[in-house]
N, C-alpha and C positions, 0 to 999 in steps of 0.2 A: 870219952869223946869219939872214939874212934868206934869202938857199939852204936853210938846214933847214928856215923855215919855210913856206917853199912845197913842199920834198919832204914835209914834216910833213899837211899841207892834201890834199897830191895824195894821199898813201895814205888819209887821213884818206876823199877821194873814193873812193877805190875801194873801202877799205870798208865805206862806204854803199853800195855798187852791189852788192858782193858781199852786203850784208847784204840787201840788197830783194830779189836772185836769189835767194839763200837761201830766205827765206821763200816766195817765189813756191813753186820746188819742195818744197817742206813740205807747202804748201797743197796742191800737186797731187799728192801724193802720198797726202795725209788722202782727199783725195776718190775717188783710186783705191782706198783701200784700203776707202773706203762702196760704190763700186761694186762690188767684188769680194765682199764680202759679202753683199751684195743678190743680186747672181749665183748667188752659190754656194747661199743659201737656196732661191732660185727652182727651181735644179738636183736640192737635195734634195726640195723636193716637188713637182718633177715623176718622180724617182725612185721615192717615193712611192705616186705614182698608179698610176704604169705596176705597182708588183706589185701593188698591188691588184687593176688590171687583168687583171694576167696570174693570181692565184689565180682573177677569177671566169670566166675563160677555158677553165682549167683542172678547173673544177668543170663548169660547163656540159658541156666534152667529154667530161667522166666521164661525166655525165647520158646525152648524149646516146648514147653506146659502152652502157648499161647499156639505152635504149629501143632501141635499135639489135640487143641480143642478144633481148630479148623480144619483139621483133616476127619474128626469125627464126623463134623458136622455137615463135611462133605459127602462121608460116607453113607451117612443118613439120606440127604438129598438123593445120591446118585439108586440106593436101596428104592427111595420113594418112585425116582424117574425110570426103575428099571420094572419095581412093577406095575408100573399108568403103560409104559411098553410093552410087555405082557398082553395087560389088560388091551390093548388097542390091536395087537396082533390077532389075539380072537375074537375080538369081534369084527378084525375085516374077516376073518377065515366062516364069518358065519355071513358073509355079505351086509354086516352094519357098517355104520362109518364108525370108526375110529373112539372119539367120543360122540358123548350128549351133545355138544356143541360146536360139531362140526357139520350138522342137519343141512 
């Protein structure tokens, strides 16, 4: 009787040892899974950010492709106006007028 009740006692100790391990890993598993959360929120807005990011990155190089075609085609004009300016400076320098249809 007294054999069972120290084999009784000895499981009885283990488990309490398994029950206090238990819980330890419970706890550390609650708190990984706050950690993980927190992660993963932090992850979606920095996700987030970055397209907003990238839409206003995205716009700007629009912008800037659309100042980029106006300013060629500025510089095309002002090419074309500088040489009809040319062209009309010699021929006042030869006593014509200017152009054809300035007569």
């Amino acid at each position: 009787m007294n054999s069972k009740k120290e084999q009784l006692l000895e499981k009885e100790l283990i488990v309490e040892e398994v029950t206090i391990l238990s819980e330890k890993l419970r706890a550390q598993a609650i708190e990984g899974r706050s950690n993980t959360l927190k992660l993963s929120q932090k992850v979606n807005l920095f996700q987030a950010k970055m397209k907003d990011v990238t839409k206003q990155m995205m716009a700007t190089v629009s912008e800037l492709s659309m100042y980029q075609a106006t300013a060629m085609k500025l510089g095309e004009e002002a090419g074309i106006l500088a040489e009809a300016t040319a062209a009309a400076r010699s021929r006042l320098n030869e006593n014509l007028p200017p152009t054809d249809e300035c007569d």
